[in-house]
C-alpha positions as CSV (number, residue, x, y, z in Angstrom):
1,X,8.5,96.6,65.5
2,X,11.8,98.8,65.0
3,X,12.7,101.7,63.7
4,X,16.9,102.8,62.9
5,X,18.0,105.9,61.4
6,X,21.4,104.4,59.1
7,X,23.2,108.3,57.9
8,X,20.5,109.9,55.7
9,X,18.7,106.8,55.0
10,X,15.6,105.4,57.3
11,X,14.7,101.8,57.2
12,X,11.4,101.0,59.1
13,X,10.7,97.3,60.0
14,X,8.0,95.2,62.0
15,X,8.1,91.1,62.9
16,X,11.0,90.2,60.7
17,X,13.1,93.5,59.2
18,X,16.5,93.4,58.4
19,X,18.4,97.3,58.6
20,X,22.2,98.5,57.9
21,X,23.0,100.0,61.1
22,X,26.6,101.3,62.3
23,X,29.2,99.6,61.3
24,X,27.4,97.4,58.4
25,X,25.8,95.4,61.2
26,X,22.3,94.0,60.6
27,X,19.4,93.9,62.8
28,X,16.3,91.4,62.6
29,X,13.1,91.0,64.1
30,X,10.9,88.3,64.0
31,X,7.0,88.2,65.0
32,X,4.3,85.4,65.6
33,X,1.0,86.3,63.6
34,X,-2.4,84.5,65.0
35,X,-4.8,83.5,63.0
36,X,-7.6,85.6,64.3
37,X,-8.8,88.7,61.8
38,X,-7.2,91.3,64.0
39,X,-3.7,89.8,63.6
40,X,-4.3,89.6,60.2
41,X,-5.2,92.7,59.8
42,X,-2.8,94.2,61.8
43,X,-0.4,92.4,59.6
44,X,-0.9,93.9,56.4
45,X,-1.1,97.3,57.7
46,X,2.3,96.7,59.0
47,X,3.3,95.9,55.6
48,X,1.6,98.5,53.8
49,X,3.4,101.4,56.3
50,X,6.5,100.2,58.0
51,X,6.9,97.4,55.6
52,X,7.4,99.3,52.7
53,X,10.5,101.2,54.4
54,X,11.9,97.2,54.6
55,X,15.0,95.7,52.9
56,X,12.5,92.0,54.0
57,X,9.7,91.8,56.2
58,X,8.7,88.4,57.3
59,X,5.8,87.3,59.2
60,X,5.7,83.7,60.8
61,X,2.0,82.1,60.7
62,X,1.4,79.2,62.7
63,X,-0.7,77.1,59.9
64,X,0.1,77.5,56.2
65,X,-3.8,78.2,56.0
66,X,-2.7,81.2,58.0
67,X,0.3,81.8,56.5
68,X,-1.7,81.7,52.8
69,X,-4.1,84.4,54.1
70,X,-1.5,86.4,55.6
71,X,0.4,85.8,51.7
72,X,-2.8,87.0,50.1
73,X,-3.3,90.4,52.3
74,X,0.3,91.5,51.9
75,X,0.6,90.5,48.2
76,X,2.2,93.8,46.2
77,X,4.4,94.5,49.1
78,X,7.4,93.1,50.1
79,X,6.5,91.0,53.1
80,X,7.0,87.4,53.3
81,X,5.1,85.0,55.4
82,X,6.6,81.5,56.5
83,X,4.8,79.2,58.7
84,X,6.1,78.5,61.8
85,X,3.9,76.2,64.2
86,X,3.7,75.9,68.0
87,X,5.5,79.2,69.4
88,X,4.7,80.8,71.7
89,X,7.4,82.9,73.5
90,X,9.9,85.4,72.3
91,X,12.3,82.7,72.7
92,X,10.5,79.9,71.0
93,X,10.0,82.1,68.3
94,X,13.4,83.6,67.5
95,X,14.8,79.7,68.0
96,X,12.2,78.4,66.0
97,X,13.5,80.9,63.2
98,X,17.2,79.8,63.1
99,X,15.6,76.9,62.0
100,X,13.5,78.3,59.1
101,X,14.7,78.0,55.4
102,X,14.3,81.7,54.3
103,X,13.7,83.6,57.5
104,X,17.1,84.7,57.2
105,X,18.5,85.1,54.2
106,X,22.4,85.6,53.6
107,X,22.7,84.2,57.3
108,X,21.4,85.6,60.4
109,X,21.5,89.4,61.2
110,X,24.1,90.1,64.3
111,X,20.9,91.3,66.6
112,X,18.0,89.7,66.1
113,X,14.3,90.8,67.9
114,X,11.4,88.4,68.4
115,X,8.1,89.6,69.7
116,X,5.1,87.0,71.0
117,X,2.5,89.7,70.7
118,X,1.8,91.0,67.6
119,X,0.5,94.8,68.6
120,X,3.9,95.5,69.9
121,X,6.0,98.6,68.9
122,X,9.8,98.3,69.2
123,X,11.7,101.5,68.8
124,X,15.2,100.3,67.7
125,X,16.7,104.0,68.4
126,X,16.5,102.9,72.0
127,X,16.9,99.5,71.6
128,X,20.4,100.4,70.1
129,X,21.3,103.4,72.3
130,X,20.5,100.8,75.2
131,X,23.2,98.3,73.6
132,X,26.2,100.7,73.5
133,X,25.8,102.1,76.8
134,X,25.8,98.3,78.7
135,X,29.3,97.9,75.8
136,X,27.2,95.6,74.5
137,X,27.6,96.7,71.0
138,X,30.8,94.2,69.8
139,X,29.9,91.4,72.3
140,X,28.9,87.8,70.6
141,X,26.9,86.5,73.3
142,X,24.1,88.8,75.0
143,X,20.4,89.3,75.6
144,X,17.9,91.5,76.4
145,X,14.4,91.0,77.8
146,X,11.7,93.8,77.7
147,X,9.2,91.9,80.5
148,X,8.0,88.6,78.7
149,X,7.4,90.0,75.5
150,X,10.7,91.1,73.8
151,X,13.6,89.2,73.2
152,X,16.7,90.5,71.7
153,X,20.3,88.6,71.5
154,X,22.8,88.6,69.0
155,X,23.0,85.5,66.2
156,X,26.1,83.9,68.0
157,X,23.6,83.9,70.8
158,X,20.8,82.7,69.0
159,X,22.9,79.8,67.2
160,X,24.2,78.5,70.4
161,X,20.8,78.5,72.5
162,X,19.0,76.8,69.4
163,X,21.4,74.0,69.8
164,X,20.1,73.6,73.3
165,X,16.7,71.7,74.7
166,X,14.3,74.4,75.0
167,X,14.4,74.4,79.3
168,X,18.1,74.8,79.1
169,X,18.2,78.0,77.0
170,X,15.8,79.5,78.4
171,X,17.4,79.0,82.1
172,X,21.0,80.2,80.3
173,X,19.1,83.1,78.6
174,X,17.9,84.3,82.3
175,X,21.4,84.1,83.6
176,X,22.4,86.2,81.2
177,X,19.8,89.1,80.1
178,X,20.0,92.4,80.5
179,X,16.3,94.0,81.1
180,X,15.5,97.1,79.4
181,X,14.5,100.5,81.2
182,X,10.9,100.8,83.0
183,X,9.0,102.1,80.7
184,X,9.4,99.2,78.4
185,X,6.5,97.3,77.3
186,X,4.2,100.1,78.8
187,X,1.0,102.0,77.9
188,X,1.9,105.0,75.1
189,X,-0.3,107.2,78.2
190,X,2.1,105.4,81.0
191,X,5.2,106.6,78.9
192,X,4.2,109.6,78.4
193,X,3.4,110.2,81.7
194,X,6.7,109.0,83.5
195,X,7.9,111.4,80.4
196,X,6.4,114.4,81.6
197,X,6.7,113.9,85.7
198,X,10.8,113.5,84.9
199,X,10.6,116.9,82.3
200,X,12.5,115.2,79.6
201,X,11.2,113.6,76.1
202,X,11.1,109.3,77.0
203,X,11.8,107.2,74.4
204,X,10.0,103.6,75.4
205,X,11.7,100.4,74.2
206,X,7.9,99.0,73.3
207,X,4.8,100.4,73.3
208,X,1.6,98.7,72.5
209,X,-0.6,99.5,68.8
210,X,-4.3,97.9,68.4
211,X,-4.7,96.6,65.6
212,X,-4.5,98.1,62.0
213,X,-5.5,101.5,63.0
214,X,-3.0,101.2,65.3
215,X,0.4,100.4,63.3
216,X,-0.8,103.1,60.8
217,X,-1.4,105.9,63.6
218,X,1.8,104.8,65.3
219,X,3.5,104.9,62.0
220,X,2.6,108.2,60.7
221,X,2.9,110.0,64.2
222,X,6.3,108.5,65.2
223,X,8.2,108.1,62.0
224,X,6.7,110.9,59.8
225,X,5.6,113.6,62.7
226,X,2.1,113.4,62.2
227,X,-0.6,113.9,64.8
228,X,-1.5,111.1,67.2
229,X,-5.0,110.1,66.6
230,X,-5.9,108.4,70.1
231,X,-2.4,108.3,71.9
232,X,0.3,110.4,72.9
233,X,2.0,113.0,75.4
234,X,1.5,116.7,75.0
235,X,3.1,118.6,72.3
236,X,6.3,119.3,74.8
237,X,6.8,115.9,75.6
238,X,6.1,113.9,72.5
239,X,6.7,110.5,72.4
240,X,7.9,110.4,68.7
241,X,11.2,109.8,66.8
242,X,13.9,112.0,67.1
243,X,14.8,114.4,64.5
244,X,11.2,113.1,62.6
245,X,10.1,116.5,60.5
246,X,7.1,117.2,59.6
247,X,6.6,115.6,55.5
248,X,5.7,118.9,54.2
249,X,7.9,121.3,56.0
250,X,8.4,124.1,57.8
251,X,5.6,126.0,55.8
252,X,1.5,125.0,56.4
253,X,-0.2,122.6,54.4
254,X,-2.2,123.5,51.4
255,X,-6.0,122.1,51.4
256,X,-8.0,121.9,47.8
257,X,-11.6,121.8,49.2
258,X,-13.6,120.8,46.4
259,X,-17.5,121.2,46.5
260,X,-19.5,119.5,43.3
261,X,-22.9,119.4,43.8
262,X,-26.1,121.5,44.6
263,X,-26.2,124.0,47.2
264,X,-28.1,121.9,49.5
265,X,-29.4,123.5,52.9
266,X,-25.8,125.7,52.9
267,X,-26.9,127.1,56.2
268,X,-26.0,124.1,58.0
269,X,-22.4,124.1,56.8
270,X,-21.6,127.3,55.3
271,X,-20.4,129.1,58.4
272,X,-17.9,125.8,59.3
273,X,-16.3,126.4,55.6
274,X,-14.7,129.6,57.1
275,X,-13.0,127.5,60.0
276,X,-12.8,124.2,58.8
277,X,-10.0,122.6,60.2
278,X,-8.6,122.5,63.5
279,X,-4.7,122.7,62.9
280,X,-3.5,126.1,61.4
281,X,-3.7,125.1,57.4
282,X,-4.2,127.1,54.0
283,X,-7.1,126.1,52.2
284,X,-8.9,127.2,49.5
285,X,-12.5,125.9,48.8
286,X,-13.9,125.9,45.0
287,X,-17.3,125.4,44.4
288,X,-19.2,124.4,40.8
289,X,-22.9,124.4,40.9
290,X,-25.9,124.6,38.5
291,X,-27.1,128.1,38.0
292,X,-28.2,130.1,41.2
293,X,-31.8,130.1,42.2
294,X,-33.3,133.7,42.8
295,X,-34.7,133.8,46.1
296,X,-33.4,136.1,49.0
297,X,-32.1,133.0,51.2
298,X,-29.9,132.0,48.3
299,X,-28.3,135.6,47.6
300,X,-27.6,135.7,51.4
301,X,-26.1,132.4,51.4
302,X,-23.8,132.8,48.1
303,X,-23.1,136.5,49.7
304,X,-21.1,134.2,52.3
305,X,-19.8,131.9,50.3
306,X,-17.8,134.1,48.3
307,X,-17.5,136.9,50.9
308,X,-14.2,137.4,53.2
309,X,-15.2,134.5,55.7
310,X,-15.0,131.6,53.3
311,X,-13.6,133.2,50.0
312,X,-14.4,130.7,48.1
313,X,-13.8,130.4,44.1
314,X,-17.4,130.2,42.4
315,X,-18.3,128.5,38.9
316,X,-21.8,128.5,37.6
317,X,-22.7,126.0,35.4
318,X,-23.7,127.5,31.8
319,X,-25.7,126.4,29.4
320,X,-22.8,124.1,27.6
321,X,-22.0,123.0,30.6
322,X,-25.6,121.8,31.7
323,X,-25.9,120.5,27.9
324,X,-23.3,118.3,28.8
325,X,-24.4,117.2,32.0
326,X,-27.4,116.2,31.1
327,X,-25.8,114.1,28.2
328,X,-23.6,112.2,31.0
329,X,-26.4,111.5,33.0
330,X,-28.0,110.2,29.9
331,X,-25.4,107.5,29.4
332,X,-24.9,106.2,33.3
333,X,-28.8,106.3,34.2
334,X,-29.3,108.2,36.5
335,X,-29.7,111.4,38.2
336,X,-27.7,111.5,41.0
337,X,-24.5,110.5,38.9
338,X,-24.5,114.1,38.0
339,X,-22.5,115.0,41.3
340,X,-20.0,113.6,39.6
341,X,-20.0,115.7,36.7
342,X,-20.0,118.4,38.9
343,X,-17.1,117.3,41.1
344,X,-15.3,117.1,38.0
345,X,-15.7,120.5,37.2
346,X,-14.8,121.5,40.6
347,X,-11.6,119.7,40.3
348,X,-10.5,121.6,36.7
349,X,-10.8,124.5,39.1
350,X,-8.2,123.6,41.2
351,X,-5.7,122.4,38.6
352,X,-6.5,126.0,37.1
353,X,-5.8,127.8,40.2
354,X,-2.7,125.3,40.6
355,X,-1.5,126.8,37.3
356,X,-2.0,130.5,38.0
357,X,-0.4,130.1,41.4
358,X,2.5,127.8,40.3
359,X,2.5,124.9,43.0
360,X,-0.1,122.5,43.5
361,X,-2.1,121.6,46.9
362,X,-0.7,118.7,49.3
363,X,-4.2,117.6,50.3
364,X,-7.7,117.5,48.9
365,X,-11.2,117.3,50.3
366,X,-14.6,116.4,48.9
367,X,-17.4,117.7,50.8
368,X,-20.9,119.0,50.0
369,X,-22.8,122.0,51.7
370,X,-25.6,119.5,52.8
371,X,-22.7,117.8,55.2
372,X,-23.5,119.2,58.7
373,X,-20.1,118.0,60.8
374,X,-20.2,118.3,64.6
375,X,-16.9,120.0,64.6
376,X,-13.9,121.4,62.5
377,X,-11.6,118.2,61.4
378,X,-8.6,117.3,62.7
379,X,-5.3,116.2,60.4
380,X,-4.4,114.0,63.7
381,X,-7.5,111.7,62.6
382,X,-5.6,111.3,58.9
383,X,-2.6,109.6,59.9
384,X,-1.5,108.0,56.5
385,X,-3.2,110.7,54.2
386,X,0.6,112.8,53.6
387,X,2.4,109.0,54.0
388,X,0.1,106.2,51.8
389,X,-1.9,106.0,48.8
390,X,-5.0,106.0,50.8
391,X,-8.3,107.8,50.6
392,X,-10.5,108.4,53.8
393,X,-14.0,108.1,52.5
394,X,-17.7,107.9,53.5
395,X,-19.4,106.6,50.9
396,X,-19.5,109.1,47.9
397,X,-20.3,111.6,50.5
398,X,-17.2,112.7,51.4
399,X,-13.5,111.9,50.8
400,X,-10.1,113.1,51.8
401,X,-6.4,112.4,49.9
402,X,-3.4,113.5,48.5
403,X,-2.8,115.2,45.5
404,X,-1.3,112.2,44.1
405,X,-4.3,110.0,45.0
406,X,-6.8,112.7,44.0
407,X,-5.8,112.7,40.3
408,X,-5.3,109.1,40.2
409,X,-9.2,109.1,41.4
410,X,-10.2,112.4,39.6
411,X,-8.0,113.1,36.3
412,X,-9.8,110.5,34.5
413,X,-13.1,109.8,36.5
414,X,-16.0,110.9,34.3
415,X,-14.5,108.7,31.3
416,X,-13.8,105.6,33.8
417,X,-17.7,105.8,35.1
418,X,-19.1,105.7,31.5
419,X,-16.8,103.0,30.6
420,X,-18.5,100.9,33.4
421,X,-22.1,102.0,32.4
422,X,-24.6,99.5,31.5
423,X,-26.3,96.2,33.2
424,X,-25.8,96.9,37.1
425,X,-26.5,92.8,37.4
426,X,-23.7,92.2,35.3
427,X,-20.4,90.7,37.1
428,X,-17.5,93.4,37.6
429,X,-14.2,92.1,37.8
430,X,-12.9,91.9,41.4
431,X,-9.4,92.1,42.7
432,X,-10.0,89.6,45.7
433,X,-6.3,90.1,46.8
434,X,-7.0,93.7,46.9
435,X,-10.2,94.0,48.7
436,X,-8.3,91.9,51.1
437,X,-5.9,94.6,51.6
438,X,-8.6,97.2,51.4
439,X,-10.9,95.7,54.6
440,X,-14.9,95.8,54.9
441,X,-16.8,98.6,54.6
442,X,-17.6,101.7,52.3
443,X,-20.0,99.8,50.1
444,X,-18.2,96.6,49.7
445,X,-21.3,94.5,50.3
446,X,-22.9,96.7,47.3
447,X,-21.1,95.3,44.8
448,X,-21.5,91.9,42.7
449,X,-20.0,89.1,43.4
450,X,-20.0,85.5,42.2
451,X,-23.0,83.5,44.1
452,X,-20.7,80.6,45.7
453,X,-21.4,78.4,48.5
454,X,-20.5,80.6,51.4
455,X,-20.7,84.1,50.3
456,X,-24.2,85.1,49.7
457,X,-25.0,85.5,53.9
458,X,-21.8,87.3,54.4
459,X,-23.0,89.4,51.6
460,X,-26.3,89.9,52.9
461,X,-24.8,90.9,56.1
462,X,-26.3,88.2,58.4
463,X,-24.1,87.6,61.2
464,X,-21.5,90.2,62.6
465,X,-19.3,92.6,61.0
466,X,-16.3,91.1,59.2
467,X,-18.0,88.4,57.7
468,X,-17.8,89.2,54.4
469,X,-13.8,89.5,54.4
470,X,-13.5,86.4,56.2
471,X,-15.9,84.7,53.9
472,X,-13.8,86.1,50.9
473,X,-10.4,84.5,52.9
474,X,-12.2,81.4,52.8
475,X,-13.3,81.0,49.5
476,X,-10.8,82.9,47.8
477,X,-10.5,80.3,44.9
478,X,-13.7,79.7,44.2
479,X,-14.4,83.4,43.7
480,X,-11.4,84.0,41.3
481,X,-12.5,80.7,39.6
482,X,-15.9,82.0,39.0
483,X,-14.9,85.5,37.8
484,X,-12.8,83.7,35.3
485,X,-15.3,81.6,34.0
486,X,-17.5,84.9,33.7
487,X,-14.3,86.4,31.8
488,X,-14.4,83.9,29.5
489,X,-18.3,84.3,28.9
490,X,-19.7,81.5,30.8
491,X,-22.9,82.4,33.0
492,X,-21.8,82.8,36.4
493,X,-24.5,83.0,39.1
494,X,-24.2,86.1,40.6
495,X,-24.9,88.1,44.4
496,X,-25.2,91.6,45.6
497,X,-26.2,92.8,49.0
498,X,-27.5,96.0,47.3
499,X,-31.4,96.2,48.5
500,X,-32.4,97.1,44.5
501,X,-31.2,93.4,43.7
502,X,-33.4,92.1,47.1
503,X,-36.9,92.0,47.0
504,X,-37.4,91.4,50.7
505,X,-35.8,94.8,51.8
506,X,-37.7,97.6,53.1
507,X,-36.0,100.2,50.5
508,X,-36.9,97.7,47.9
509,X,-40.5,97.2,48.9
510,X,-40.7,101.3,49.7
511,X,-39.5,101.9,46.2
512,X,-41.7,99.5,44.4
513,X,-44.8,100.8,46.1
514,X,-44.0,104.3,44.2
515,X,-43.1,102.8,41.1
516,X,-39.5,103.9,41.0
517,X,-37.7,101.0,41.1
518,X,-34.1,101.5,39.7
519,X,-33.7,99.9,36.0
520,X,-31.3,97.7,35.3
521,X,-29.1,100.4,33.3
522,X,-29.0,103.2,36.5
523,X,-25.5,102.8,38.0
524,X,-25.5,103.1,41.6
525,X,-23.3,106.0,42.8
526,X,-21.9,104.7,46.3
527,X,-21.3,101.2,44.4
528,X,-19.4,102.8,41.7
529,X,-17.5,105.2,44.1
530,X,-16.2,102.2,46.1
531,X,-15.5,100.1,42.6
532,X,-13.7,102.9,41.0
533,X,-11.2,103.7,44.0
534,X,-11.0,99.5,44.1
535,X,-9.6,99.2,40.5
536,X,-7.1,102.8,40.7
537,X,-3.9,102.1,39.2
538,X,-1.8,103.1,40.7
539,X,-3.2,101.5,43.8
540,X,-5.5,103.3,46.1
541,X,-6.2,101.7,49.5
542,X,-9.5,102.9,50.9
543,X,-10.4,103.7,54.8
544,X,-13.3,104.8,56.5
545,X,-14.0,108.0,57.5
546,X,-12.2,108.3,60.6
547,X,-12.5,112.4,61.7
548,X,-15.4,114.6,63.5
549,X,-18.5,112.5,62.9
550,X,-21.0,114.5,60.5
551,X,-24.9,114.2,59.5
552,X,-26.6,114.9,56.5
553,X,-29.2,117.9,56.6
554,X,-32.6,116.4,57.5
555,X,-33.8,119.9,54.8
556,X,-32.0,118.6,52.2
557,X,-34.2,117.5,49.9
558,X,-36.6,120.2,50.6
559,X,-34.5,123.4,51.0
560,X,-31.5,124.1,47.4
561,X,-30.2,127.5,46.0
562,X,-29.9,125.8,42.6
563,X,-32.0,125.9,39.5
564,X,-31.3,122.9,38.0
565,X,-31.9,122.2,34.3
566,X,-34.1,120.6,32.6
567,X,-36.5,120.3,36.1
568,X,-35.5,124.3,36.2
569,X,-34.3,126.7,33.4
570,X,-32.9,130.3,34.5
571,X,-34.6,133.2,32.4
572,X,-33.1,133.6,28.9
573,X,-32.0,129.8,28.5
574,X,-33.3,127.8,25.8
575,X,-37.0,126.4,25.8
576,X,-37.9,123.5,25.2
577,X,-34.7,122.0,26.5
578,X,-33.4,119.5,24.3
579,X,-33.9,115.4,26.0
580,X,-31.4,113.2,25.7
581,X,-30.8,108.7,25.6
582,X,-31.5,108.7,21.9
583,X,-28.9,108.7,18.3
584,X,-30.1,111.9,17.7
585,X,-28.0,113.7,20.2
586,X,-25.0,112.0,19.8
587,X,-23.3,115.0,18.8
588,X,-22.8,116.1,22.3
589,X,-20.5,113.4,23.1
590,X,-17.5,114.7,21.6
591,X,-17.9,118.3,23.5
592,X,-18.3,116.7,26.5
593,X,-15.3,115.2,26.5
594,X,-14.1,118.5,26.6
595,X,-15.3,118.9,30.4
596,X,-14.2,115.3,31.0
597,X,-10.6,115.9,30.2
């Protein structure tokens, strides 16, 4: 992987990357990509951050099987994947690419990079800086080694070894390399160390990312100036790119924290609300709840809330508003939909507040008062939240975005999640290439899919984490066969790992016993959360919850400060509340929409 600053442009590249550097000069880099899941991975989050900064970004699989998967993960970005079988080294790698239709199109860059390990970071600032100072820079033959996993040489040098048996250009490239410095190929902690022992800012050659989490951490905190999640030097010695600014400026970024829901146990998490994140940041927290129980424990609790500590903005919910809320959860089936009514509301109050104020916020966070975190959060656990279109979710617990993400996901939600409403056994349509790109978890297994040979175990979650996505690699056809056979109104066996669909669960058997089983028309909320980022236009990638682990209050279905319609109605409201499900109340469909929009 390379980075190359070209005037006021940036181009970012990883595996194979063409950039304009000085002089109109171009630079490649070619990677091998393993078939194992981490590689794969790894892969498309290379494409999906540093890729997208690419003029071509090429990966080189060593089976077409492979190379199909790595086609399918990538698929909406710019990356290409070629197959390339039996290399192993940098050098049998970059060779191997010469002779590759497509790998280099327009003819071969001048420099060219080739990496055998695919977790390896190649910072082309130093790379470059390394070349001009050996007056290497205008030379046609030369090479570079960084240990035995980085090779570098110029395409004159590339065409002539390629020419050669593979023994004899290897012994020539030896003669001639140059090696790079000593922290090449190093630990991001070695770096950083030799970094800080020789009091200047070290720029390594190579450094070494795990896996996804790894290309997106490095990145955000290297190209963008964003935290370090789980690497780094100190703030004085930084292993970063130079001259990266921070994305939003010199000024602090603005947090919408947006609470939707009940007051549920608010002990447990009203005092963190007044220090709720680590780095120095302006937030403002708006709350919408139904109307206030009156008991002394809740006027204490909303005394905080809206005191100096937290300041928070406070809406009610009114009789209208619980009118309509009670028609919405009349048309998705079930009760705890309504936190989505609420969060709704929540949101209007932020765009209201964005109007009054003039600007709008650069981040927004979902939360309840029922969430008890362990400590404040940190922005260095977020690296592509100011960078991607990405959400960082738990469930429909809790969720954290842009602003550009949180009104893809928000503007329009409440009308989306009717739309959807209905049979839950009924088959959803399924992007297959984007849950690819997406990864397991956050309620993937919830959903419905098409009951092919192969899926339902990896549905029901019977072997080992990751099962699912590779069984969704492996029978990627037959999946997108049978979801168009469903399309077209054939019956289509269906599968869901959901434990209302499973009659040999606990939760199902625990339900049944107290005659509550789910009906067929009561939309699950964590399924439908997960569904409804899954099928965001514009796209919306999402990632698990990756800051300060949290709990839920084990009082909070016992202990609330809300009076909640029609199970509670605050003095002076109307009596008998009006039901709803049936013709008759119709009528309240058009003012909801009111909230909705």
């Amino acid at each position: 992987m390379w980075l190359r600053s070209c005037g006021n442009r940036r181009w970012i590249g990883i595996w194979l990357c063409f950039l304009d550097v000085a002089k109109a000069s171009s630079l490649g880099c070619v990677v091998r990509v393993g078939n194992a899941s981490d590689d794969l991975h790894a892969f498309a989050a290379a494409a999906q951050t540093w890729g997208v900064k690419c003029r071509w970004f090429v990966g080189l699989a060593p089976t077409p099987a492979v190379a199909d998967m790595g086609r399918r993960l990538v698929n909406g970005t710019k990356a290409r994947v070629l197959t390339l079988e039996g290399a192993s080294t940098p050098l049998e790698v970059l060779l191997r690419s010469y002779q590759l239709k497509g790998a280099f199109p327009g003819g071969p860059p001048r420099l060219a990079c080739a990496l055998a390990d695919a977790f390896m970071f190649l910072v082309v600032e130093n790379l470059m800086k390394a070349i001009e100072e050996a007056g290497l820079h205008d030379a046609h033959l030369f090479s570079l080694l960084c240990g035995s996993r980085l090779l570098c040489q110029t395409a004159a040098a590339g065409t002539a070894l390629s020419e050669l048996p593979l023994s004899i250009a290897s012994q020539r490239l030896q003669e001639r390399a140059m090696r790079l410095g000593p922290a090449c190929g190093r630990r991001p902690e070695e770096a950083c160390a030799e970094a800080i022992r020789s009091q200047r800012t070290l720029y390594p050659p190579a450094i070494h990312a795990s896996g996804a989490a790894g290309h997106r951490s490095l990145f955000s905190a290297l190209y963008l100036a964003w935290p370090a999640t789980s690497w780094g030097c100190r703030r004085e010695y930084p292993v970063a790119i130079p001259d990266a600014v921070r994305p939003f400026g010199q000024r602090k970024l603005a947090v919408a924290v947006l609470i939707g829901s009940l007051l549920r146990s608010p002990a447990s998490t009203i005092l963190l609300l007044g220090r709720l994140f680590v780095e120095e940041v302006d937030y403002q927290v708006f709350v919408y709840t139904a109307p206030i129980a009156q008991s002394r424990a809740c006027a204490d609790a909303l005394a905080v809330l809206v005191g100096e500590w937290v300041s928070a903005k406070l809406k009610v919910a009114s009789v209208r508003d619980s009118l309509e809320e009670q028609y919405f959860q009349s048309v998705v089936g079930t009760r705890h939909m309504r936190q989505w009514y609420k969060l709704r509301a929540a949101y209007a109050m932020m765009e209201e507040q964005e109007r009054m104020q003039g600007w709008k916020y650069d981040l927004v966070l979902k939360m309840r008062t029922d969430v008890e975190f362990i400590s404040p959060l940190s922005l260095a656990h977020f690296p592509e939240v100011m960078s991607a279109r990405v959400v960082y979710s738990a469930g429909d617990i809790i969720f954290f975005a842009n602003r550009q993400v949180a009104h893809t996901l928000l503007d329009e939600i409440l009308e989306q999640l009717v739309s959807r409403s209905g049979n839950e056994r009924r088959l959803l349509p399924l992007n297959y290439e984007r849950l690819l790109r997406t990864g397991e978890g956050n309620a993937l297994n919830l959903q419905v899919f098409p009951d092919v040979p192969g899926i339902r175990d990896a549905v029901y979650g019977k072997a080992s984490r990751g099962m699912l996505m590779s069984a969704i690699r492996k029978h990627f056809g037959e999946l997108e066969a049978a979801q168009h056979r469903a399309l077209r109104g054939e019956a289509v066996p269906t599968v869901s790992g959901h434990w209302r669909f499973r009659n040999d669960t606990k939760e199902f058997k625990t339900w049944q016993r107290m005659n509550r089983l789910p009906r067929d028309n009561e939309m699950c909320s964590m399924r439908h959360w997960f569904y409804h980022v899954h099928t965001a236009e514009p796209e919306v990638l999402m990632r698990g919850w990756t800051a300060s682990s949290f709990t839920l209050s084990k009082t909070r279905h016992y202990t609330n400060c809300n009076c909640e319609p029609p199970e509670c109605l605050p003095v002076g409201w109307p009596m008998p509340w009006p039901e709803f499900g049936n013709a008759s109340h119709a009528r309240w469909a058009g003012k909801t929409m009111r909230v909705w929009r």
